[in-house]
N, C-alpha and C positions, 0 to 999 in steps of 0.2 A: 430363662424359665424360672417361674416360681415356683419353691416349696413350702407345703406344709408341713411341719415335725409335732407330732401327735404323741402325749404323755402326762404324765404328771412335772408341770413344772416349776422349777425353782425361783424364787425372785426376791430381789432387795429392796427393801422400805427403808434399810438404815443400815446403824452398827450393832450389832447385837453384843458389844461388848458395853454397848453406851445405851441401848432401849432393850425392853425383854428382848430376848434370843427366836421367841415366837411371833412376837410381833414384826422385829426388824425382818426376816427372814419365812416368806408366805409360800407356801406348797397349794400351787393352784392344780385340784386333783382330775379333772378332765380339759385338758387345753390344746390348742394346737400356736407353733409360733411361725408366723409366716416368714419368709427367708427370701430375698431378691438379693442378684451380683453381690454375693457372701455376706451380707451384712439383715440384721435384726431388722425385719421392717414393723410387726406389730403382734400382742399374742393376745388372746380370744379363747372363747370356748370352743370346745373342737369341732363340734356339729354345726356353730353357727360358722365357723371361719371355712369349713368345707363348702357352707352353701353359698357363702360370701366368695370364695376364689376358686369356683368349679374348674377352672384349667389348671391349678396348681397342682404338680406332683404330689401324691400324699404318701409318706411314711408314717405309718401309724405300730407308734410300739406299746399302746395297750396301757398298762397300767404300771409301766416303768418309771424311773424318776428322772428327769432331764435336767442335769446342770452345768451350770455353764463348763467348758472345757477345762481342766487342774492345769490350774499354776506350778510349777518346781524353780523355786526361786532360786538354787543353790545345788549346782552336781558338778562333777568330773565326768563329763564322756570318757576321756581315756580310760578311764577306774572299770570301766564295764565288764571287764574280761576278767577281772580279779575279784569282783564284788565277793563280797563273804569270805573275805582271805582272812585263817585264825588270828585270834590275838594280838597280845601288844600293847602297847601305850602309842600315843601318835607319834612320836618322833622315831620310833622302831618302825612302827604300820609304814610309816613313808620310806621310812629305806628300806625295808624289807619284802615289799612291795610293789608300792606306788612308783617310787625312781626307776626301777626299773621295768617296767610295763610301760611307762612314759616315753621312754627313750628309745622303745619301737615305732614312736609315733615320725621319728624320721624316714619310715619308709611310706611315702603318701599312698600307696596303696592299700598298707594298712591302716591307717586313716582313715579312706576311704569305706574299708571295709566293717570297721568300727563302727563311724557316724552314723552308716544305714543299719549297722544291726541295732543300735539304740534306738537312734528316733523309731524305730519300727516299734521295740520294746514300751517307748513310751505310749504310742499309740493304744498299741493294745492294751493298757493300764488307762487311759484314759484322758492322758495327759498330753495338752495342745502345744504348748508353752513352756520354753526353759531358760534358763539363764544357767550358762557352763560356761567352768573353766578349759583351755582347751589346755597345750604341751606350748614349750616354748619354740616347737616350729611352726613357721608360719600355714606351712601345707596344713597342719591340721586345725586351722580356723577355718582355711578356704573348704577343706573336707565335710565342716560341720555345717557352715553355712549353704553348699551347696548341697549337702543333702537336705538341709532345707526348705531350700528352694524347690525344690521335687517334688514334695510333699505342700510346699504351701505354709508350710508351718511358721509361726514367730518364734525367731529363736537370738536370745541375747547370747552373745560367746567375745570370748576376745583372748588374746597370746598371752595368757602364764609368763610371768618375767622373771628371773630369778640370777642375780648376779653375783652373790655371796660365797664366798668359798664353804658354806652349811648347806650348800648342796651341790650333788656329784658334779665332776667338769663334763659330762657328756649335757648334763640340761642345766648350763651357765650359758647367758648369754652376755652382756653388755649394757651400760645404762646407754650408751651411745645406739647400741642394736636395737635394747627394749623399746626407745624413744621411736627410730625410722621404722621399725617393721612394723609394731603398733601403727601407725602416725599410715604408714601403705595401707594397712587392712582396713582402717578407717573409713581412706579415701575411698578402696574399694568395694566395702560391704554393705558400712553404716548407713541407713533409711533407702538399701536398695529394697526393694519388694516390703518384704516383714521380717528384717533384716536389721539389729539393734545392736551395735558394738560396746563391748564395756573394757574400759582397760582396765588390765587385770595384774597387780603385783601376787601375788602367791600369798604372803604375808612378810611382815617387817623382818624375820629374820632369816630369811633367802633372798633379801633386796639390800642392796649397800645404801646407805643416805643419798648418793651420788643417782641411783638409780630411781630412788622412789621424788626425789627430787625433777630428774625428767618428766617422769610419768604425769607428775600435777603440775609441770607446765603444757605437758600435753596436753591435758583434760581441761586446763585454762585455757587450752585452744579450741577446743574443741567440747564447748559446755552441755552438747544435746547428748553426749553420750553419757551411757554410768559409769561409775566402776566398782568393782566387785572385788573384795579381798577376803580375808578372815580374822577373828578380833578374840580374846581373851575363850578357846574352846576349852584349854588345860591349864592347871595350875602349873607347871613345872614349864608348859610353853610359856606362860607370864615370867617365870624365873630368869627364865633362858632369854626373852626379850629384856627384861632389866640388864641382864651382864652384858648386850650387845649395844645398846643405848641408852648409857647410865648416868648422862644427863634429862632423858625424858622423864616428865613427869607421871606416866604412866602408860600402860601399852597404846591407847587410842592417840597419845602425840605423838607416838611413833609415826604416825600419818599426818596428824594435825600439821605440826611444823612444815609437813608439804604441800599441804593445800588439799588433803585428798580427805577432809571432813567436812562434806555440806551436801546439801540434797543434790539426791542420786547416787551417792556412797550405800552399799551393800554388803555390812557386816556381817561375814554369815557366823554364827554360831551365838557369840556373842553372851558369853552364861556370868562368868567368873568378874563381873564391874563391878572397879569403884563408884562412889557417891560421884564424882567429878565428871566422871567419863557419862554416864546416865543422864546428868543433865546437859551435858554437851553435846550429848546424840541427839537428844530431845530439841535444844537449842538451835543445832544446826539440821533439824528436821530430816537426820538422818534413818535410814533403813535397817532394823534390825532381823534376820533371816533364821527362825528356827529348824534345826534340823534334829528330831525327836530322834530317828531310829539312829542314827550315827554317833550321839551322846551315847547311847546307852552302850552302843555297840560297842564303842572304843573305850568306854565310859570314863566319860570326859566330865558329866558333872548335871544338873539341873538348871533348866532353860525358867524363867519363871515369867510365867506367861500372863496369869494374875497381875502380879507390879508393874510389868510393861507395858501394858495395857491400859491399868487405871490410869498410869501417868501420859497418856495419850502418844508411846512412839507407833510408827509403823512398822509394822511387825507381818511376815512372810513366812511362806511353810516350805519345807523343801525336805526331798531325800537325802542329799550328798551322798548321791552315790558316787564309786563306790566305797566312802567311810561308811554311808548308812548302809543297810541290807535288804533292802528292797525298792525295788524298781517301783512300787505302788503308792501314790498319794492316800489309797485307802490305809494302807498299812500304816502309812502316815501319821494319819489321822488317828489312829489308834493307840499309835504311840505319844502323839503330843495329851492323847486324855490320860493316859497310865501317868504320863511327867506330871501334866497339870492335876492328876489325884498326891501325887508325891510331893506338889510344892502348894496342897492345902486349894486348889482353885480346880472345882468340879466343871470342866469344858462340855457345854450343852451343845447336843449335836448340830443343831443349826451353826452356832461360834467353829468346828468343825469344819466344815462344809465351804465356810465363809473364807476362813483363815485360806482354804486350800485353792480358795478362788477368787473371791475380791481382794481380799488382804492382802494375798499375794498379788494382784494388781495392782494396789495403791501402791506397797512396797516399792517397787517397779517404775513407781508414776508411769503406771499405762491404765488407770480404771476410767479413762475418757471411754478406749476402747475393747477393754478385756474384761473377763470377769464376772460378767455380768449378763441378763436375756434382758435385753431391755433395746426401744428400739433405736437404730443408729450404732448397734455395739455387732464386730466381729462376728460373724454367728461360727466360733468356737463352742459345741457342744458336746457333753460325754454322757452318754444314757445307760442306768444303773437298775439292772435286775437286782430288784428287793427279795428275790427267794429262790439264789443262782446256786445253792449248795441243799442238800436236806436237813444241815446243820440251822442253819442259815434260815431258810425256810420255816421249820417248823418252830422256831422263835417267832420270827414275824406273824404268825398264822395269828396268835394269841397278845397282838399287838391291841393296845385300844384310842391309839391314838397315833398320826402318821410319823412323829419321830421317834415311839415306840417302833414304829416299823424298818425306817431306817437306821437307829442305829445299832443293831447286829451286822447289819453291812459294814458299818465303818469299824468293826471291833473286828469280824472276823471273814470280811469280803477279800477279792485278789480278784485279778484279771481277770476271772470266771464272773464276776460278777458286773464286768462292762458289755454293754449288749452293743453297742456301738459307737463308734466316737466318729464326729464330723469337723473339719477343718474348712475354715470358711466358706459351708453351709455343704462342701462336698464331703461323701460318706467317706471315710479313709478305708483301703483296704488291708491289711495286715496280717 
C-alpha cells in the first residue's frame, strides 16, 4: 500500500553550514511525500500528488512541518530512570548515580523493561534513530536491540566495556570478556534488520590498555561496525587520563595507539581539544558528537560549533541521556543555540534542524539512508506542530517568515509539540 504524508516539508539542497542556511535547507509549504515498502519514493505538491496516486493512503497533517525523523547520535538507555539526578561533577554523577543504576541492568527483565520505556520516550519526542551505550551485560544489548526490532526502529548500541579497577567490580568485565561478548552480539545483531553494532569502550579510563587494545583488533575485524566512546568532556577527566597514561601524547592517543581513531570512531562530547587532536579527527575523518544539554547540565564546558564546522569535521547532535536532561531533540536544539550564542557563533534555525537530522546522519555514515526526505531514503519522519502550546503559538502568529515560525519550536517546543512520528513509513503508536 502506498502513502501520501501531507504537510509542510523539509528538504536538503546542501550544508547550511557551507551555503546560506536558507538556501541549503528549503520548506516546501504545501507538499505531500509519497511512501511505498517504507522507503521515500517522490515528493510533489499535495493536490497534484493526490490526483496522481488516487489509491494511496492519505495523511494529511495540514500545515505541520515534516522532517525527516531526529537523530540522537549519543545516549545511555540505562541512564533513563535517573535522568535529572542533582549535581556533581562527572566522575561523582557516575558513581553516584550512573554505577549503580547500571548494575540493575543484570537483571534482563529490567532491561527489558528499560529499552521499551525509552525507545517509546523517544518516539514520542520525535526521534527515530539512536546510537546508545548499553551496561556491560550482554542481556542489555540483546534488550535494546530487540525492542528495536518491535518497533522497526534503527538503533546503533553495543556492550559498555569497562575493565579498570576506576570502576566498581560489579560492572568490570575483562579485556578477554569485552573482546568475545562484543565479537557474540556482533555476530548476532549487526545489519540484522536496522540493526547497527558499535563497539563500545566507556572511555580510556575505565579500559586497561590491554582492553582497548582488544577492542581495535576487534573493529579491525570487523570494519562495517562503528565505535562509540567519549573524548575530552571535563577538564579534571583530561587530568585524570594524563596520570593513567603518561606516556600518551594526549587524551585522543589514548585511543589512537589502538587503532580506534578513523572513520566511524564517535566521540561524543568532544569540547576540551588540543591543536593536535583537532586535526587528527579531521585527518582521520572522524565523528565528533555534540551533546548541549548534558555540558551544561554537568557543566562540563563549551562545545564550539562554529570552529568545527568551519574546519569541516563531522559533527552530530545528541542528548546523552541521562547526563543530558531531556529526552527532546527539540530541547536539544535549543540548547546547542544558547552554546552556539556562548561561543560567538549564532546557529540559524535551519543549521538546527539539519545538525539534529542529516548531520547526525553523516556523523553515523548512514546519510545514504537517513536524514533526509528524499527519494530512495528510509521514510523516517517526525511531524512538528508549529503552535502546540499558546506560548508557542501566539509567537509564531506574528511570524513573517517560515523560520520565524519555526524557530519558537526549537527554543521552547517538547513532546507537545510532535503531532506524529512515523518509522519506516509506519505511523508509530506511543
Amino acid at each position: 500500500m502506498e502513502k501520501l504524508i501531507a504537510g509542510q516539508v523539509v528538504t536538503y539542497t546542501g550544508d547550511p553550514f557551507e551555503i546560506p542556511p536558507e538556501e541549503a535547507v528549503q520548506v516546501l509549504s504545501d507538499a505531500a511525500i509519497l511512501i511505498r515498502d517504507g522507503r521515500v519514493v517522490s515528493i510533489g505538491g499535495r493536490e497534484h500528488m493526490r490526483v496522481k496516486h488516487p489509491e494511496a493512503e492519505f495523511h494529511d497533517h495540514g500545515p505541520a512541518l515534516i522532517v525527516p525523523g531526529f537523530i540522537d547520535a549519543h545516549a545511555h538507555y540505562p541512564q533513563t530512570a535517573m535522568i535529572a539526578s542533582w549535581g556533581k561533577r562527572l566522575i561523582d554523577w557516575l558513581n553516584s548515580y550512573t554505577f549503580p543504576e547500571e548494575a540493575k541492568f543484570a537483571d534482563r527483565a529490567y532491561a527489558d523493561d528499560i529499552a521499551a520505556r525509552y525507545l517509546d520516550l523517544l518516539l514520542a519526542n520525535g526521534t527515530t534513530t539512536v546510537t546508545s551505550f548499553c551496561t556491560i551485560h550482554p542481556g542489555s544489548v540483546d534488550a535494546l536491540f530487540e525492542a528495536a526490532e518491535q518497533r522497526n526502529m534503527r538503533v546503533i548500541a553495543g556492550k559498555t566495556c569497562m575493565d579498570r579497577d576506576t570502576a566498581p567490580e560489579m560492572l568490570r568485565d575483562t579485556a578477554k570478556a569485552a573482546y568475545d561478548e562484543s565479537k557474540a552480539l556482533i555476530e548476532r545483531w549487526h545489519g540484522k534488520g536496522r540493526a547497527v553494532y558499535a563497539i563500545t569502550p566507556r572511555f580510556s579510563p575505565t579500559s586497561t590498555p590491554a582492553q582497548l587494545d582488544a577492542l581495535g583488533k576487534l573493529w579491525a575485524e570487523h570494519p562495517s561496525c562503528l565505535m562509540q566512546t567519549h573524548l575530552s568532556e571535563q577538564t579534571d577527566e583530561i587530568d585524570w587520563v594524563k596520570g593513567l597514561y603518561p606516556t600518551a601524547r594526549d587524551y585522543l592517543d589514548t585511543y589512537e595507539q589502538f587503532g580506534l581513531v578513523r572513520e566511524g570512531a564517535l566521540f561524543g562530547h568532544a569540547i576540551h581539544l588540543e591543536p593536535r587532536e583537532i586535526a587528527h579527527l579531521k585527518a582521520m575523518d572522524c565523528s565528533l558528537i555534540h551533546c548541549p544539554t548534558s555540558n551544561t547540565f554537568i557543566g562540563s564546558g563549551l562545545f564550539d560549533m562554529g570552529a568545527r564546522k568551519s574546519e569541516g569535521h563531522r559533527v552530530g547532535l545528541a542528548t546523552d541521556t541521562g547526563g543530558g536532561s531531556s529526552f527532546s531533540m527539540l530541547r536539544t536544539m535549543a540548547a546547542a543555540y544558547e552554546i552556539g550564542q556562548l561561543t560567538h557563533t549564532a546557529l540559524h534555525p535551519a543549521q538546527l534542524l539539519w545538525l539534529a537530522t542529516y548531520g547526525s546522519a553523516q556523523a553515523l555514515r548512514m546519510e545514504d539512508r537517513l536524514g533526509s526526505i528524499a527519494p530512495g531514503m528510509e521514510a523516517d519522519l517526525t511531524v512538528i506542530d508549529l503552535a502546540s502550546t499558546s506560548a508557542i503559538a501566539q509567537r509564531a502568529i506574528r511570524a513573517e517568515t517560515i523560520w520565524e515560525e519555526i524557530f519558537p519550536t526549537v527554543m521552547m517546543g517538547d513532546d507537545r509539540a510532535i503531532s506524529a512520528t512515523y518509522v519506516m513509513g509506519e505511523r508509530a503508536v506511543v
